[in-house]
C-alpha positions as CSV (number, residue, x, y, z in Angstrom):
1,X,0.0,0.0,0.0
2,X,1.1,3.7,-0.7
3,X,1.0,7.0,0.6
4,X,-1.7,7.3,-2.3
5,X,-3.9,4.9,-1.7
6,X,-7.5,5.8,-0.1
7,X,-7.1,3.2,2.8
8,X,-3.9,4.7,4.1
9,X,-4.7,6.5,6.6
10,X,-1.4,9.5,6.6
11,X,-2.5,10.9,10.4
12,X,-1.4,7.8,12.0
13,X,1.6,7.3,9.8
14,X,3.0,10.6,10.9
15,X,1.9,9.9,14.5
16,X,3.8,6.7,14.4
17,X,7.1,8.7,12.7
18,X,7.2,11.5,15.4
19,X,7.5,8.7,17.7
20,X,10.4,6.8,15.7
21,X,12.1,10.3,15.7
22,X,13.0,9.6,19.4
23,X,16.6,7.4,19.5
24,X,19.3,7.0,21.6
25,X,20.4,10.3,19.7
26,X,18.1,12.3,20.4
27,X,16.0,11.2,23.7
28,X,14.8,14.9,24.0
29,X,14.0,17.4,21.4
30,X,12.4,20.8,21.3
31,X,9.3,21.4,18.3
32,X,11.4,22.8,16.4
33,X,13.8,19.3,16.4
34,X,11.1,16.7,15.9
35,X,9.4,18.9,13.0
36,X,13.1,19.0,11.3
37,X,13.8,15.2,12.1
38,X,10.4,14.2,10.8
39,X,10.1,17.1,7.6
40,X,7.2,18.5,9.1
41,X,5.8,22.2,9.5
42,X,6.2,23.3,13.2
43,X,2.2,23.4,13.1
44,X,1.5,19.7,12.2
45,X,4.0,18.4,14.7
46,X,3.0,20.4,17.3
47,X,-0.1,18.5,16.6
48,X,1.0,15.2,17.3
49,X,3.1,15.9,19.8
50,X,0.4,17.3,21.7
51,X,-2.2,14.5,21.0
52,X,1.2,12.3,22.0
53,X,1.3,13.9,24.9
54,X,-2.6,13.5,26.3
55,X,-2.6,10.1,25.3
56,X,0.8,9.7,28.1
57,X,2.8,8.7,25.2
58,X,5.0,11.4,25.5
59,X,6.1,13.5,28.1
60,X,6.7,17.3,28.4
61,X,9.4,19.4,30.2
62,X,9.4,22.8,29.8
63,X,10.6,23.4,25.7
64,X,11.7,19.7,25.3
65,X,9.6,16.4,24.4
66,X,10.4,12.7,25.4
67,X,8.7,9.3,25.1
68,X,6.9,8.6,28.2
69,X,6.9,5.1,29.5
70,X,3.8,3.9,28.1
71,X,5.8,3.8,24.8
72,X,6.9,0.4,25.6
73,X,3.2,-0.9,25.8
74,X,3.6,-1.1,21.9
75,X,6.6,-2.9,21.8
76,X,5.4,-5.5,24.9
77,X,2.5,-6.4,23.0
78,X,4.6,-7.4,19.7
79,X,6.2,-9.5,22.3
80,X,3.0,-10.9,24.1
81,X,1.4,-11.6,20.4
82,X,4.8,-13.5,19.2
83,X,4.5,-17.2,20.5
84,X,7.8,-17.9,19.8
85,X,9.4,-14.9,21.5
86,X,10.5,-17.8,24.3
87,X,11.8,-19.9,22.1
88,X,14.0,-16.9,20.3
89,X,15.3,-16.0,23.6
90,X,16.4,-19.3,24.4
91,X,18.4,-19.6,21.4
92,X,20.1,-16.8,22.0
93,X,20.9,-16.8,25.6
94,X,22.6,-20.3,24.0
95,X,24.2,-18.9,21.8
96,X,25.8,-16.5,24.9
97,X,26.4,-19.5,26.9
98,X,28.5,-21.2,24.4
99,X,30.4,-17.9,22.5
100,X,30.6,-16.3,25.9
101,X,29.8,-13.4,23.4
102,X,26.6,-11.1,23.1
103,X,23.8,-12.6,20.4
104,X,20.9,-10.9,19.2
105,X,17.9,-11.4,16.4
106,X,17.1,-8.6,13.9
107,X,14.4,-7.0,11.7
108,X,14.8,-5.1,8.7
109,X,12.5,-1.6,8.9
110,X,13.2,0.9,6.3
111,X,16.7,0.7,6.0
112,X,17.7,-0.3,9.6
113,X,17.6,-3.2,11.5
114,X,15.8,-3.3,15.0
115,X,16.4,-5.1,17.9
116,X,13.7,-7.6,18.5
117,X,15.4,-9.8,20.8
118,X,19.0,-9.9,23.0
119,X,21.0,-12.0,25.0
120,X,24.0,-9.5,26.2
121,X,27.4,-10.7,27.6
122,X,29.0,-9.0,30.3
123,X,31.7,-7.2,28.6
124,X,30.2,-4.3,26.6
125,X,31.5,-3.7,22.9
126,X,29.8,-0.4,21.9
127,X,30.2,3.3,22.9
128,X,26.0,2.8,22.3
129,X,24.0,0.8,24.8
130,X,21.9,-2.1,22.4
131,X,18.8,-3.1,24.2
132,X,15.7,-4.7,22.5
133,X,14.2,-1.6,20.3
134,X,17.5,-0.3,19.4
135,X,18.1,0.7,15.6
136,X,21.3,0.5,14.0
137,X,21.8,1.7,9.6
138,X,21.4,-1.8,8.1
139,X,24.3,-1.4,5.5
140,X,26.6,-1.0,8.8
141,X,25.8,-4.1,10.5
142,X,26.3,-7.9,9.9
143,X,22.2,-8.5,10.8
144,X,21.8,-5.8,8.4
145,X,23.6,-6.9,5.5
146,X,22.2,-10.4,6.1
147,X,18.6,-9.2,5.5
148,X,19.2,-6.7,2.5
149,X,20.9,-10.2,0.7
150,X,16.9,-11.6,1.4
151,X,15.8,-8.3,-0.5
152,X,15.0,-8.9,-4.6
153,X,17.5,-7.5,-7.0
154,X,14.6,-4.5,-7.4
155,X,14.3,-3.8,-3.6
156,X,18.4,-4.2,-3.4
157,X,18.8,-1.2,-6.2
158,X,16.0,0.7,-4.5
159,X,18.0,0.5,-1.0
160,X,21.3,1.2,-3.3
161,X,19.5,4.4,-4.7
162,X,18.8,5.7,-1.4
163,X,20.5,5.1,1.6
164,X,23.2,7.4,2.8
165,X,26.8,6.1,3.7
166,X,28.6,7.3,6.6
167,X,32.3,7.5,7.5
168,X,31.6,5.8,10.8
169,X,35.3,4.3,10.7
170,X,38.5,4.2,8.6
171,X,36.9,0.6,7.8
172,X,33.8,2.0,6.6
173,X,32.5,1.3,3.4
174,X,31.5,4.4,1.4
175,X,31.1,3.4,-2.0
176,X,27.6,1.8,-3.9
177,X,29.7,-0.8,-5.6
178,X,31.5,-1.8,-2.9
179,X,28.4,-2.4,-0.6
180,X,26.5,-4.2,-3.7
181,X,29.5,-6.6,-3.6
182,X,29.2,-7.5,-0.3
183,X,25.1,-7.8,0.0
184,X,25.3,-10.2,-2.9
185,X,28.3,-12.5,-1.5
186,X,26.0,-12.3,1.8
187,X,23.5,-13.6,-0.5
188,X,26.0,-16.4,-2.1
189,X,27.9,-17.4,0.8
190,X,24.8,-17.8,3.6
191,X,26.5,-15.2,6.0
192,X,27.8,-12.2,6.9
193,X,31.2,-10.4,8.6
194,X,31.1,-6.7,9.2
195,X,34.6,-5.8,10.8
196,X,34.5,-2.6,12.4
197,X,32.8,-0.5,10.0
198,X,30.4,0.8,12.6
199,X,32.5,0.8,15.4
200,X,35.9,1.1,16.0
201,X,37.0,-2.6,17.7
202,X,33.4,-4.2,16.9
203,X,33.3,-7.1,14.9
204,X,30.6,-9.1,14.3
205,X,29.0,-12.4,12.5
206,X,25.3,-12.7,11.2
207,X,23.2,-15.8,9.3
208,X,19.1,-15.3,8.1
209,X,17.0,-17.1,10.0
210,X,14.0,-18.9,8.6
211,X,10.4,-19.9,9.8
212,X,9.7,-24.1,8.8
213,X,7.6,-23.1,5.8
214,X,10.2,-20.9,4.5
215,X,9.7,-17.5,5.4
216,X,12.2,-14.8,7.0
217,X,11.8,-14.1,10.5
218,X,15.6,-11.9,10.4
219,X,18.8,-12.3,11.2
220,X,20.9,-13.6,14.2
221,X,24.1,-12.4,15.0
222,X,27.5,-12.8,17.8
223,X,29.2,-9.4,17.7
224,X,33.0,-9.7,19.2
225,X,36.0,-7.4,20.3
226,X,38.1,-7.5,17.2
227,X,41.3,-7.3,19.7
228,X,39.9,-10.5,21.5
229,X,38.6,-12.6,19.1
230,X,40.0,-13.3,15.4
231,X,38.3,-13.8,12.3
232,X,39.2,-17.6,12.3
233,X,37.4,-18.1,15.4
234,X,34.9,-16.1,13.9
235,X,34.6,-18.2,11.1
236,X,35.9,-21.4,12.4
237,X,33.9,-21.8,16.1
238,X,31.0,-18.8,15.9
239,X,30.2,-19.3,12.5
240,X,29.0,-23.2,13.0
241,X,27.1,-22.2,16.0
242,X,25.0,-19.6,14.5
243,X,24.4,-22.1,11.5
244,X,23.1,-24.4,14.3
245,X,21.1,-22.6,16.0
246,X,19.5,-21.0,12.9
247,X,18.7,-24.7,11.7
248,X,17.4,-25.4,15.1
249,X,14.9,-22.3,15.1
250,X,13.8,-23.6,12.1
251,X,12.9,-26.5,13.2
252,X,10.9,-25.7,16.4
253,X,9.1,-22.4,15.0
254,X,6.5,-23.7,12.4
């Protein structure tokens, strides 16, 4: 369905985006931000915000805006709804008890992955905190590239056409070409690497993971210290496990 179409209703599509302007980035913007982050008028945002704000889902203090607490109702009841939520998190708390290394399952929205589902290892890798809900650029992270190798060659161009590449790193790739290449060998090969292109000293391993009829539920990945763990360990002891346990979700969520 598009924009165009008389069943989409645009009111709740913008409510939904003045929510999703909200990150770790920016926890607490004035108007003037969220219209900017979301291409509003001041006028129409103000609008949401306010209905935001008298429905508790957002919170006022003084010129600034935050998501109140009620915000996670939404994402609890995608949990409640998903039977197999129990059965993801098992895999992955797994995956943590025999890596010793932090594993989490991932969705493709837009053109960023989100964090549906996390088992976390002590040490912490990232200058960021990843929690369920988190959203990182998909051409930046091994989930990422992972899903946009599930994407046709159509929606792979459009993504191409589009998405903006950052200098996160000196390991970063900037160049179309260069991320085409490594989407499609994703697509060949059945997995992913992404060696500190997002973050300096964060490397990290992702494989698609599949429903029993076939379909994509996302991507599961192990993210390492580069400086601790090598690329053959990687590849030679991480990259069998995921492999597993991907076969393994298969088998138990129909």
């Amino acid at each position: 369905m598009s924009p165009d179409d008389r069943d989409f209703v645009t009111a709740l599509a913008s409510g939904l985006e003045v929510v999703r302007a909200f990150d770790a980035e920016h926890p607490r913007m004035t108007l003037s931000e969220v219209a900017e982050r979301t291409g509003m008028n001041r006028a129409k945002a103000r609008r949401f915000l306010l209905t935001l704000h008298a429905l508790g889902y957002v919170r006022k203090r003084e010129r600034h805006f935050e998501l109140a607490p009620k915000v996670l109702q939404l994402g609890y009841a995608f949990l409640s709804a998903n039977r197999y939520q129990h059965i993801i998190q098992s895999v992955l708390e797994d995956i943590t008890a025999e890596s010793g290394e932090s594993s989490s399952l991932g969705v493709l929205e837009d053109d960023e992955v989100t964090y549906v589902a996390r088992s976390s290892a002590k040490h912490r890798l990232m200058d960021i905190s990843i929690a369920v809900g988190t959203r990182l650029p998909a051409a930046y992270t091994s989930m990422g590239r992972a899903l946009l190798a599930q994407l046709s060659d159509e929606q792979l161009e459009a993504f191409l056409g589009r998405v903006t590449l950052d200098h996160h790193t000196d390991k970063a790739i900037t160049e179309r070409s260069a991320l085409r290449e490594q989407i499609l060998k994703a697509r060949e090969q059945g997995y992913v690497v992404v060696d500190q292109e997002l973050d300096s000293g964060l490397r990290s391993l992702a494989v698609p993971v599949y429903y029993a009829n076939g379909d994509l539920i996302g991507a599961i990945n192990i993210s390492t210290n580069a400086t601790r763990v090598g690329l053959d360990i990687l590849l030679g002891d991480y990259l069998p496990l995921l492999q597993r346990k991907a076969a393994e979700l298969r088998e138990q969520v129909l």
